[in-house]
OpenMM code with the backbone's topology and positions (N, CA, C; nanometers):
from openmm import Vec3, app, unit

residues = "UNK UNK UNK UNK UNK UNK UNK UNK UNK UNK UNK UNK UNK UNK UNK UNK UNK UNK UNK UNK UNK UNK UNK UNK UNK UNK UNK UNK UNK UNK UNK UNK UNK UNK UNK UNK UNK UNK UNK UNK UNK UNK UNK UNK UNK UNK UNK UNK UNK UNK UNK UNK UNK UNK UNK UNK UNK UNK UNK UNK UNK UNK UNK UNK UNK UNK UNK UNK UNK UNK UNK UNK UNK UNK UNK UNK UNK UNK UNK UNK UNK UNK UNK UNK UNK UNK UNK UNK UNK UNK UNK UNK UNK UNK UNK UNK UNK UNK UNK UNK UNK UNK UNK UNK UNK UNK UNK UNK UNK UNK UNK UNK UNK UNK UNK UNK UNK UNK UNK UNK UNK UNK UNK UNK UNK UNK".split()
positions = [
    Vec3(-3.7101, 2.5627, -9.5161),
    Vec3(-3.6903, 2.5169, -9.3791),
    Vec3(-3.5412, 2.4988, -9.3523),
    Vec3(-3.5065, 2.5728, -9.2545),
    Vec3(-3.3425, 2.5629, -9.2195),
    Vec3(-3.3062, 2.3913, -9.1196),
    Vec3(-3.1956, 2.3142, -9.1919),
    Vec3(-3.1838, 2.2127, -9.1410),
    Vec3(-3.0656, 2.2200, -9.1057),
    Vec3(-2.9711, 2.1981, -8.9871),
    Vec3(-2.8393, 2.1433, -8.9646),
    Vec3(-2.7892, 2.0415, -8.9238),
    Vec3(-2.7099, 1.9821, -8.9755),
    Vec3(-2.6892, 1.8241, -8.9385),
    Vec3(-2.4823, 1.8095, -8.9195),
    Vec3(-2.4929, 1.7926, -8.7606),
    Vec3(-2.3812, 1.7813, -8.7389),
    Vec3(-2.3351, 1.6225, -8.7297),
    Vec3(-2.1891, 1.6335, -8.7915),
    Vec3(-2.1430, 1.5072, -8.7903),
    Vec3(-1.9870, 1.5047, -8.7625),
    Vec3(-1.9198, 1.3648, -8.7662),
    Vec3(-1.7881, 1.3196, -8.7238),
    Vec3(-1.7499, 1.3550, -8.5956),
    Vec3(-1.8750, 1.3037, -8.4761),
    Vec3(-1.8169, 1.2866, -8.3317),
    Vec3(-1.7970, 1.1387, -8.3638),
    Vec3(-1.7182, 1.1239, -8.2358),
    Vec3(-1.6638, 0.9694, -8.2075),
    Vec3(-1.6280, 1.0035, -8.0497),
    Vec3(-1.5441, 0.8698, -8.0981),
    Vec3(-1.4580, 0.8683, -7.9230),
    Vec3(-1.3396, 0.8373, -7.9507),
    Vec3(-1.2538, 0.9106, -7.8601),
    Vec3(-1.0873, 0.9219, -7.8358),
    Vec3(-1.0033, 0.9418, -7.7036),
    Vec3(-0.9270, 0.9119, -7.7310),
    Vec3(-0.8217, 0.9169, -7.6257),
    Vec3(-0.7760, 1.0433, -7.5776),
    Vec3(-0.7878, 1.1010, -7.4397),
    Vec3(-0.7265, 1.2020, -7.4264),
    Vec3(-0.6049, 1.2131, -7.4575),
    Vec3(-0.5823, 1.3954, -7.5349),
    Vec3(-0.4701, 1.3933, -7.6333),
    Vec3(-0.5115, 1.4130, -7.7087),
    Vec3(-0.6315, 1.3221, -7.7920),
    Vec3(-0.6248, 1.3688, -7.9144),
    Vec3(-0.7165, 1.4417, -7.9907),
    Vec3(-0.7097, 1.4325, -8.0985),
    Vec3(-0.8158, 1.5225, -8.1676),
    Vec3(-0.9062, 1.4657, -8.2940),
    Vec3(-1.0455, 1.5383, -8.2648),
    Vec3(-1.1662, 1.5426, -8.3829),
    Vec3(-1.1772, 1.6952, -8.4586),
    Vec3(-1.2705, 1.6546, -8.5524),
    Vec3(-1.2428, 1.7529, -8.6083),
    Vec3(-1.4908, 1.7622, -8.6629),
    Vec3(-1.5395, 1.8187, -8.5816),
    Vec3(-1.6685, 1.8263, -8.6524),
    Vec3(-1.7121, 1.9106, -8.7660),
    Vec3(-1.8032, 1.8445, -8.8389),
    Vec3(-1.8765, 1.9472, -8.9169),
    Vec3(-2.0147, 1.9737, -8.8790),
    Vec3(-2.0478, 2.0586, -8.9222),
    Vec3(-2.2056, 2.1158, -8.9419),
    Vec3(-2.2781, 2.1227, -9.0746),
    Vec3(-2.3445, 2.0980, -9.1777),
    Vec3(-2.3740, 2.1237, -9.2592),
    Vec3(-2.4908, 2.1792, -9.2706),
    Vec3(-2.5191, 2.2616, -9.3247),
    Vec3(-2.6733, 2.3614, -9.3289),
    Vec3(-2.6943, 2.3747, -9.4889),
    Vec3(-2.8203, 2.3073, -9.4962),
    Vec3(-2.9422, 2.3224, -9.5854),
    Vec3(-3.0537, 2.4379, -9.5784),
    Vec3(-3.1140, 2.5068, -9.6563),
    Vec3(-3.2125, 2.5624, -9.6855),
    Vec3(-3.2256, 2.7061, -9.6458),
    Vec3(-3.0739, 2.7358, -9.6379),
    Vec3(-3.0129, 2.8535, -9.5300),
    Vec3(-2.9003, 2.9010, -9.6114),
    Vec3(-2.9321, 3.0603, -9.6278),
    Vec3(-2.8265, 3.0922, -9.7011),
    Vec3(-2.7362, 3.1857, -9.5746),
    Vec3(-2.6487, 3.0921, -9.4995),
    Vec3(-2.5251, 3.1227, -9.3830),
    Vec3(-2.3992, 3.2066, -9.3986),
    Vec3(-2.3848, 3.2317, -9.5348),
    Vec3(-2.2581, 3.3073, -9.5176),
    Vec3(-2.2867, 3.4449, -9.4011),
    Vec3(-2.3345, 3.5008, -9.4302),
    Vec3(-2.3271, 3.5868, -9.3856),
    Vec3(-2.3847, 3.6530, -9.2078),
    Vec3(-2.4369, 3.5066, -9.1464),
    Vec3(-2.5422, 3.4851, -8.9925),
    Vec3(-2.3810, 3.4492, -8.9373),
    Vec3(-2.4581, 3.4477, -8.8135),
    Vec3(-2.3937, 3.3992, -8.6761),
    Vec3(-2.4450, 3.2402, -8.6191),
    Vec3(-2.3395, 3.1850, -8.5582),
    Vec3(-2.3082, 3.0600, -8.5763),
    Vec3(-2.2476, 3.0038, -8.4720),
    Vec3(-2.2205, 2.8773, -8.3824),
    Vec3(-2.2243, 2.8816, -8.2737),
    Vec3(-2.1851, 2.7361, -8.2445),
    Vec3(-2.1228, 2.6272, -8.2089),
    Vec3(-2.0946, 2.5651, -8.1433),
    Vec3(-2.1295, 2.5132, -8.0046),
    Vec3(-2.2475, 2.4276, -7.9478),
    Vec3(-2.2671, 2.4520, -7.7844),
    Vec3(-2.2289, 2.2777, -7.7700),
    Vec3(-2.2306, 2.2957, -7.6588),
    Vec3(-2.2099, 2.1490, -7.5902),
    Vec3(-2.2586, 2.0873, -7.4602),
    Vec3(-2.3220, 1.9606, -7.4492),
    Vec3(-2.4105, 1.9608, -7.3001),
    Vec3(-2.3496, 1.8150, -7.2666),
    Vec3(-2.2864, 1.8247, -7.1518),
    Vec3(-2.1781, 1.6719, -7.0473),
    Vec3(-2.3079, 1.5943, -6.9888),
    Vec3(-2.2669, 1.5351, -6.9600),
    Vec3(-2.3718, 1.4387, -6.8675),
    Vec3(-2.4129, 1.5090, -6.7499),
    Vec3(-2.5651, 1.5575, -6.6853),
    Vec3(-2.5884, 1.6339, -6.5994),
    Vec3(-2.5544, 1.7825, -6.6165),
    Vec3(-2.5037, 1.8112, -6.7336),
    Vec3(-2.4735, 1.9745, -6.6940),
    Vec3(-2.5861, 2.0705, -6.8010),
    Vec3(-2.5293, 2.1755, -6.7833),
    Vec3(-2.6148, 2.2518, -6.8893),
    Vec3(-2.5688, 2.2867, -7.0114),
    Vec3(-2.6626, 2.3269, -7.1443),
    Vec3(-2.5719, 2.3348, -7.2578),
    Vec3(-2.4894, 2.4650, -7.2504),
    Vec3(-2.3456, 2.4427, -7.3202),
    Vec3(-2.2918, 2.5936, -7.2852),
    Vec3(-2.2421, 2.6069, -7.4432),
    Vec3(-2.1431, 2.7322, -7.4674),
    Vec3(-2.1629, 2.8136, -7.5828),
    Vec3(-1.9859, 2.8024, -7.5568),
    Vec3(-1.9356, 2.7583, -7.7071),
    Vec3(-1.7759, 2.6783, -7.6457),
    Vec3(-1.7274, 2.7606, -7.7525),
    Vec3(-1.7793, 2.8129, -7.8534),
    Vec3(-1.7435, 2.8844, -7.9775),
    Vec3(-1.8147, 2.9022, -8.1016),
    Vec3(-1.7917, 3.0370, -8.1151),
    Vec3(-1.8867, 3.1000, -8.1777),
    Vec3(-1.8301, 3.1934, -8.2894),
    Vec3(-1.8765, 3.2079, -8.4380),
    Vec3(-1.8606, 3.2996, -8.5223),
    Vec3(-1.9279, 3.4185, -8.5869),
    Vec3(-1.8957, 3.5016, -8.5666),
    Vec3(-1.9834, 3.5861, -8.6320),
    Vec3(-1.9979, 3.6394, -8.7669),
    Vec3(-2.1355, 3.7039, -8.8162),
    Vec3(-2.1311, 3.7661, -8.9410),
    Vec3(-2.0057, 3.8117, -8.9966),
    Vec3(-1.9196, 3.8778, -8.9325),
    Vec3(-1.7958, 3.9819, -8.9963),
    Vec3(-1.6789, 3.8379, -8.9671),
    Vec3(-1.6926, 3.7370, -8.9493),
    Vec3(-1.6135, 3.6067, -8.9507),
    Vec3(-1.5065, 3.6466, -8.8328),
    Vec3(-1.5448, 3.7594, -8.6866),
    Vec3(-1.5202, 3.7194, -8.6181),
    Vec3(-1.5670, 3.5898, -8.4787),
    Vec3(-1.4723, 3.5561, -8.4320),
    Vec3(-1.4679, 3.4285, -8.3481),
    Vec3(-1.4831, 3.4795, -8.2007),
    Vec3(-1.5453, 3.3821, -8.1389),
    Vec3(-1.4863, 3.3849, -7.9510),
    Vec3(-1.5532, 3.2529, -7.8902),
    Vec3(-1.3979, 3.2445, -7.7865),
    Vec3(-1.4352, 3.0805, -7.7838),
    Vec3(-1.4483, 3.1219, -7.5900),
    Vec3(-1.4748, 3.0130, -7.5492),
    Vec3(-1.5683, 2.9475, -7.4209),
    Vec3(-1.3877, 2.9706, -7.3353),
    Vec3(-1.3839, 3.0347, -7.2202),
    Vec3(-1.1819, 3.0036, -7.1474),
    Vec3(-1.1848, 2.8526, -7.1079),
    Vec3(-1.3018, 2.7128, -7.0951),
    Vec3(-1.2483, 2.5964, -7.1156),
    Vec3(-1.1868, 2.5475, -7.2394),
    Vec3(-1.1809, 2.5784, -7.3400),
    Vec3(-1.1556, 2.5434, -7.4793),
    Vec3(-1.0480, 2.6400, -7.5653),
    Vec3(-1.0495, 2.7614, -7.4844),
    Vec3(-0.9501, 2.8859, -7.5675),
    Vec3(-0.8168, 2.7982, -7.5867),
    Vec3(-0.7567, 2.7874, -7.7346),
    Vec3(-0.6527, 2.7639, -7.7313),
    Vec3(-0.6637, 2.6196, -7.7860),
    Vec3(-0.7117, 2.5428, -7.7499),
    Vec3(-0.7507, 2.3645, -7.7838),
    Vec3(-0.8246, 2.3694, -7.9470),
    Vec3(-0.9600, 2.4331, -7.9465),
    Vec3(-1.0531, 2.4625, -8.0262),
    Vec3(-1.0912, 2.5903, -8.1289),
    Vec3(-1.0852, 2.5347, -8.2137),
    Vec3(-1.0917, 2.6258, -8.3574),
    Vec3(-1.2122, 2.6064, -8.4652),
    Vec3(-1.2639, 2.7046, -8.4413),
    Vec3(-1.4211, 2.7281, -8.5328),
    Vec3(-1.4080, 2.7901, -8.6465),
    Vec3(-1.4916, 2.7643, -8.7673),
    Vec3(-1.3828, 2.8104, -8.8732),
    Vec3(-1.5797, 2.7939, -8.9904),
    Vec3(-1.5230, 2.8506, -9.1020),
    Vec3(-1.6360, 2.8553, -9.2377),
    Vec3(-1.6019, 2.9209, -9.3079),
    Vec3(-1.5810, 2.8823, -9.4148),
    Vec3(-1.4990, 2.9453, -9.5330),
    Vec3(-1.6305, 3.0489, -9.6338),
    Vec3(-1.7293, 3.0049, -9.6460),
    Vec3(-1.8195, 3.0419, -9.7311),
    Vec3(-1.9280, 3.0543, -9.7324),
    Vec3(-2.0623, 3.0306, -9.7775),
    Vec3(-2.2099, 2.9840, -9.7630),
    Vec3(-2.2215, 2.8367, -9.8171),
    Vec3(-2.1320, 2.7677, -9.9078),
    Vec3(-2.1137, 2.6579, -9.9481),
    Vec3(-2.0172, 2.5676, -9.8582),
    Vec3(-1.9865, 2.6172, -9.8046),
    Vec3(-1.9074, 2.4957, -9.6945),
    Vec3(-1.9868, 2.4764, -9.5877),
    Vec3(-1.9471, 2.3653, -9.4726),
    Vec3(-1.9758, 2.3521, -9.3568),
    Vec3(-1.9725, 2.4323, -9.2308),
    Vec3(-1.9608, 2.3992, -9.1586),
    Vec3(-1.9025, 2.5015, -9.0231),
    Vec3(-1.8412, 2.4144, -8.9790),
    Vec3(-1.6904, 2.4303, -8.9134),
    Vec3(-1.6355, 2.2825, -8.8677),
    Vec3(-1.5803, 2.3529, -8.7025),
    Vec3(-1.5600, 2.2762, -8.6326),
    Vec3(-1.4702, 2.2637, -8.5136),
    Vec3(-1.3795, 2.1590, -8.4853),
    Vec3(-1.2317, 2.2080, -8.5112),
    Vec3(-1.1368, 2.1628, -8.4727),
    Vec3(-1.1179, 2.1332, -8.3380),
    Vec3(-1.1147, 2.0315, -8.2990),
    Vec3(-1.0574, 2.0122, -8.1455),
    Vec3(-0.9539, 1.9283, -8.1207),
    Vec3(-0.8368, 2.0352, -8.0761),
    Vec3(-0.7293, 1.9333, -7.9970),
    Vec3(-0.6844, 1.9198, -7.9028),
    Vec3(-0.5990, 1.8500, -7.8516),
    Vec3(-0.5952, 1.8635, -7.6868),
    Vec3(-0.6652, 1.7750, -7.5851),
    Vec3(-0.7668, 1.7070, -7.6480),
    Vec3(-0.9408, 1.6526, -7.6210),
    Vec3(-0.8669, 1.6081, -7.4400),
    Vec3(-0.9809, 1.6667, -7.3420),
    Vec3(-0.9706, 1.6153, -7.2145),
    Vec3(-1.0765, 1.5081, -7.2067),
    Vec3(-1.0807, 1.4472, -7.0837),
    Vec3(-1.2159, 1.3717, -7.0475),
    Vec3(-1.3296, 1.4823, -6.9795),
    Vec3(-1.3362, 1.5898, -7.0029),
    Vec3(-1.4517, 1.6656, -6.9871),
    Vec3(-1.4506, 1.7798, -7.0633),
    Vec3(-1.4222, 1.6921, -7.1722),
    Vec3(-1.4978, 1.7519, -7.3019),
    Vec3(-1.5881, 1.6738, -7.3776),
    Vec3(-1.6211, 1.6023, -7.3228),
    Vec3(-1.7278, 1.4563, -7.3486),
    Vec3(-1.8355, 1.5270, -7.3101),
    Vec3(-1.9221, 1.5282, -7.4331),
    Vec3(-2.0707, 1.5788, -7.4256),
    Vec3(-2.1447, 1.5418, -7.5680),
    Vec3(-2.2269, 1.6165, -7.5656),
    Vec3(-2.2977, 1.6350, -7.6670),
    Vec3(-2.2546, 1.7665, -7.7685),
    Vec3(-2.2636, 1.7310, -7.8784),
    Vec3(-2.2145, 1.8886, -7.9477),
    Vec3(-2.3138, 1.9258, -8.0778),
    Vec3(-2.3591, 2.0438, -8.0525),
    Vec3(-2.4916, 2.0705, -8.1310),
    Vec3(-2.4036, 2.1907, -8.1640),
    Vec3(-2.4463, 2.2288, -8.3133),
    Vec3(-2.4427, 2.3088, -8.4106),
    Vec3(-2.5829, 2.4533, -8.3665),
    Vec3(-2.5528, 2.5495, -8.4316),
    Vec3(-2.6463, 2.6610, -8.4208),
    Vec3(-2.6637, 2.7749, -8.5297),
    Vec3(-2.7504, 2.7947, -8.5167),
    Vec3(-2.7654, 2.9486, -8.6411),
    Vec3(-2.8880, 3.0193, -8.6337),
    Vec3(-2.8503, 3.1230, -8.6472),
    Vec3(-2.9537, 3.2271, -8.6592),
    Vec3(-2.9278, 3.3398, -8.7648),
    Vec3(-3.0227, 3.4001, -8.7889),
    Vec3(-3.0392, 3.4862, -8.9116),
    Vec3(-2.9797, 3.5999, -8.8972),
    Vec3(-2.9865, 3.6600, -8.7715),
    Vec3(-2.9534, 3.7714, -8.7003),
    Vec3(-2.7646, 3.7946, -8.7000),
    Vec3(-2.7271, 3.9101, -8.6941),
    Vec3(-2.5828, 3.9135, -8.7026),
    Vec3(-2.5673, 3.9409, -8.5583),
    Vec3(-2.5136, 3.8758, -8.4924),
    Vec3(-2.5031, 3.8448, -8.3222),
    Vec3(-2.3874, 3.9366, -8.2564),
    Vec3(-2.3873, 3.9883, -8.1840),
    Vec3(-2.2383, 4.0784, -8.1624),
    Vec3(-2.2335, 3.9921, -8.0643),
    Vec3(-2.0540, 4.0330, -8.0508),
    Vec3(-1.9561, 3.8613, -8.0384),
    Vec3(-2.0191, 3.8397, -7.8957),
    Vec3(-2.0096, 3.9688, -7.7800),
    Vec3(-2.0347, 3.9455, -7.6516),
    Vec3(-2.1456, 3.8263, -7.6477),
    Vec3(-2.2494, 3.8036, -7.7146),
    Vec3(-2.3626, 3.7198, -7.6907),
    Vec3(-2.3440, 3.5851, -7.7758),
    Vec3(-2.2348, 3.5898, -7.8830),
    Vec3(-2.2338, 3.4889, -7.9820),
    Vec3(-2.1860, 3.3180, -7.9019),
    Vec3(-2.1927, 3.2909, -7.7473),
    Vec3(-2.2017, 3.2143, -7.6841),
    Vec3(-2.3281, 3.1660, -7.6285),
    Vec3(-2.3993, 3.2856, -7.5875),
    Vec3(-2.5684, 3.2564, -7.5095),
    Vec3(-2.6658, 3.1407, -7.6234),
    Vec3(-2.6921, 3.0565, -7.5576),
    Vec3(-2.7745, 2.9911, -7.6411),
    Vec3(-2.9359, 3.0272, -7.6658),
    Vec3(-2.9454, 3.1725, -7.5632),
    Vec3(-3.0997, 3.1845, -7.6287),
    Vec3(-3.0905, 3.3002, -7.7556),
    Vec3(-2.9918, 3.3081, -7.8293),
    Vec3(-2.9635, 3.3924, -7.8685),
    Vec3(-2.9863, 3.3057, -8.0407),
    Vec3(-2.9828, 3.1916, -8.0514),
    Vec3(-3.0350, 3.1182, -8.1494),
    Vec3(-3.1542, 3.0415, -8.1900),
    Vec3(-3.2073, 3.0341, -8.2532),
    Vec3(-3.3245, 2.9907, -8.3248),
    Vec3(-3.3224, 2.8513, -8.3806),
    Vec3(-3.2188, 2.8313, -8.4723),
    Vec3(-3.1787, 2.7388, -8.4978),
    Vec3(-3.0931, 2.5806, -8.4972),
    Vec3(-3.0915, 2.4710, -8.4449),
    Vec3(-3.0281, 2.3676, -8.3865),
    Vec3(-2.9980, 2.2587, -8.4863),
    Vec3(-2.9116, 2.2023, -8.4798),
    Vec3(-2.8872, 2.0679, -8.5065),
    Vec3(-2.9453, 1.9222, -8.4178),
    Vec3(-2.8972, 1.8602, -8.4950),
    Vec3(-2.9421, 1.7372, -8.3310),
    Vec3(-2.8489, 1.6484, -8.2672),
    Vec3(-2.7402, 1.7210, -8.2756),
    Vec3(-2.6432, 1.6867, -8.1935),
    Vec3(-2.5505, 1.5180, -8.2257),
    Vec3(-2.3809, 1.5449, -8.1908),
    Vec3(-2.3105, 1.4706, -8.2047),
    Vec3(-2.2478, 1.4177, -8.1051),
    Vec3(-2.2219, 1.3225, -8.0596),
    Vec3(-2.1931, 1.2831, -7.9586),
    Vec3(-2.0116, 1.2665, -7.9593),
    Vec3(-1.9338, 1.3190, -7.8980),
    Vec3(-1.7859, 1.2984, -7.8432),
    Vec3(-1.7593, 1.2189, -7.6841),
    Vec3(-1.6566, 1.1437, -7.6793),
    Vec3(-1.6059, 1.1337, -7.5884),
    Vec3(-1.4851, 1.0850, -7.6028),
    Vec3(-1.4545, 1.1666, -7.4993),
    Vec3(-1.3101, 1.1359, -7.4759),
    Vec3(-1.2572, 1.0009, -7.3374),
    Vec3(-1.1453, 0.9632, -7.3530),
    Vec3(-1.1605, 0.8407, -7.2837),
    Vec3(-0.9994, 0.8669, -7.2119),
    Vec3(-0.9800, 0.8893, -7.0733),
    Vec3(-0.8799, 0.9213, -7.0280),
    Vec3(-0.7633, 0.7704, -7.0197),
] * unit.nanometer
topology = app.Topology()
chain = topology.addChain("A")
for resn in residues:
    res = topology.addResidue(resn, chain)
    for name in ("N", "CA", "C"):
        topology.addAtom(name, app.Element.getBySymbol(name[0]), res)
Protein backbone atom coordinates (compact mmCIF):
# COMPACT_ATOMS: atom_id res chain seq x y z
CA UNK A 1 0.00 0.00 0.00
CA UNK A 2 1.56 3.34 -1.14
CA UNK A 3 1.61 5.88 1.85
CA UNK A 4 2.83 9.62 1.76
CA UNK A 5 3.22 11.66 4.62
CA UNK A 6 4.07 15.23 4.22
CA UNK A 7 5.69 17.23 6.84
CA UNK A 8 7.52 20.60 8.20
CA UNK A 9 4.66 23.17 7.32
CA UNK A 10 4.41 25.90 9.86
CA UNK A 11 3.86 29.51 9.82
CA UNK A 12 6.08 32.49 8.82
CA UNK A 13 6.62 35.74 8.06
CA UNK A 14 6.47 37.00 4.68
CA UNK A 15 10.04 36.83 3.34
CA UNK A 16 10.73 33.92 4.54
CA UNK A 17 11.27 30.48 3.97
CA UNK A 18 10.18 26.57 4.66
CA UNK A 19 11.47 23.95 3.40
CA UNK A 20 8.77 20.56 3.10
CA UNK A 21 9.21 17.02 2.89
CA UNK A 22 7.26 14.16 1.57
CA UNK A 23 8.15 10.82 2.57
CA UNK A 24 6.83 7.68 0.71
CA UNK A 25 6.50 4.20 2.03
CA UNK A 26 5.59 1.04 0.22
CA UNK A 27 6.51 2.69 -3.14
CA UNK A 28 9.41 2.16 -4.99
CA UNK A 29 9.55 6.30 -6.44
CA UNK A 30 12.70 6.71 -7.94
CA UNK A 31 11.80 6.40 -10.96
CA UNK A 32 7.45 7.89 -11.08
CA UNK A 33 6.29 11.29 -11.33
CA UNK A 34 5.68 13.45 -8.46
CA UNK A 35 3.99 16.56 -7.75
CA UNK A 36 3.54 19.18 -5.23
CA UNK A 37 -0.29 20.75 -5.16
CA UNK A 38 -1.67 23.27 -2.91
CA UNK A 39 -5.37 24.38 -1.90
CA UNK A 40 -5.84 28.46 -0.08
CA UNK A 41 -8.84 28.98 1.70
CA UNK A 42 -11.87 28.82 -0.85
CA UNK A 43 -9.83 28.05 -3.86
CA UNK A 44 -9.09 25.02 -5.81
CA UNK A 45 -6.20 22.58 -5.49
CA UNK A 46 -3.54 23.62 -8.03
CA UNK A 47 -0.25 21.88 -9.28
CA UNK A 48 2.76 24.44 -8.03
CA UNK A 49 5.54 21.85 -8.98
CA UNK A 50 6.19 18.94 -10.33
CA UNK A 51 9.00 16.24 -11.17
CA UNK A 52 9.31 13.89 -13.48
CA UNK A 53 10.59 10.30 -14.15
CA UNK A 54 13.76 11.63 -16.23
CA UNK A 55 14.16 14.18 -12.92
CA UNK A 56 12.83 16.79 -15.07
CA UNK A 57 10.93 19.76 -13.17
CA UNK A 58 8.09 22.46 -13.97
CA UNK A 59 6.84 24.76 -11.63
CA UNK A 60 3.24 26.68 -11.40
CA UNK A 61 4.34 31.03 -13.01
CA UNK A 62 2.96 31.87 -9.20
CA UNK A 63 5.96 30.16 -7.64
CA UNK A 64 8.62 30.05 -10.74
CA UNK A 65 11.67 31.28 -9.26
CA UNK A 66 10.63 31.31 -5.24
CA UNK A 67 10.19 27.34 -5.24
CA UNK A 68 12.38 24.38 -5.75
CA UNK A 69 11.31 20.67 -5.98
CA UNK A 70 13.98 18.39 -5.74
CA UNK A 71 14.63 14.06 -4.89
CA UNK A 72 17.73 12.74 -4.91
CA UNK A 73 16.87 8.95 -5.03
CA UNK A 74 14.14 6.22 -4.14
CA UNK A 75 15.51 6.48 -0.53
CA UNK A 76 15.07 10.05 0.10
CA UNK A 77 12.09 12.27 0.46
CA UNK A 78 10.66 14.65 -2.03
CA UNK A 79 11.21 18.11 -0.59
CA UNK A 80 10.04 21.70 -1.60
CA UNK A 81 12.03 24.52 -0.97
CA UNK A 82 10.19 27.69 -0.60
CA UNK A 83 11.47 31.15 -0.51
CA UNK A 84 10.27 34.36 -0.88
CA UNK A 85 6.96 33.02 1.13
CA UNK A 86 3.98 35.69 0.25
CA UNK A 87 0.68 35.80 2.19
CA UNK A 88 -0.95 33.83 -0.64
CA UNK A 89 0.95 31.14 -0.46
CA UNK A 90 -0.92 30.04 2.63
CA UNK A 91 -2.71 26.85 1.91
CA UNK A 92 -2.67 23.51 2.26
CA UNK A 93 0.23 21.49 0.66
CA UNK A 94 -0.27 17.87 -0.33
CA UNK A 95 2.34 15.66 -1.76
CA UNK A 96 1.51 13.27 -4.95
CA UNK A 97 2.59 10.19 -6.93
CA UNK A 98 1.81 8.05 -9.41
CA UNK A 99 3.29 5.06 -11.04
CA UNK A 100 3.00 6.33 -14.45
CA UNK A 101 5.96 8.46 -16.01
CA UNK A 102 3.90 11.78 -16.58
CA UNK A 103 5.17 14.06 -19.45
CA UNK A 104 6.04 17.40 -17.94
CA UNK A 105 3.05 19.28 -19.89
CA UNK A 106 0.53 17.38 -17.43
CA UNK A 107 3.01 16.88 -14.41
CA UNK A 108 0.81 19.86 -12.74
CA UNK A 109 -2.95 18.44 -13.46
CA UNK A 110 -4.03 16.85 -10.41
CA UNK A 111 -6.16 14.20 -12.09
CA UNK A 112 -3.23 12.94 -13.41
CA UNK A 113 -2.35 11.26 -9.89
CA UNK A 114 -3.52 8.43 -7.97
CA UNK A 115 -1.73 8.91 -5.13
CA UNK A 116 -2.00 11.68 -2.04
CA UNK A 117 -0.68 12.62 1.09
CA UNK A 118 -2.80 14.32 3.72
CA UNK A 119 -1.62 17.42 3.60
CA UNK A 120 0.52 20.19 5.48
CA UNK A 121 -0.57 23.16 6.43
CA UNK A 122 1.67 26.68 5.69
CA UNK A 123 1.01 30.08 6.36
CA UNK A 124 2.43 32.86 5.81
CA UNK A 125 1.75 35.97 7.93
CA UNK A 126 2.24 39.42 6.21
Amino acid sequence: QVQLVESWGGSVQAGGSLRLSCAASGYFFSTKSMCWFRQGPGKEREGVAGIGSDGGTTYSDSVKGRFTISKDNAKNPLYLEMNSLKPEDTAIYYCAADTRPIEWWFLLHRLQYAHWGQGTQVTVSS
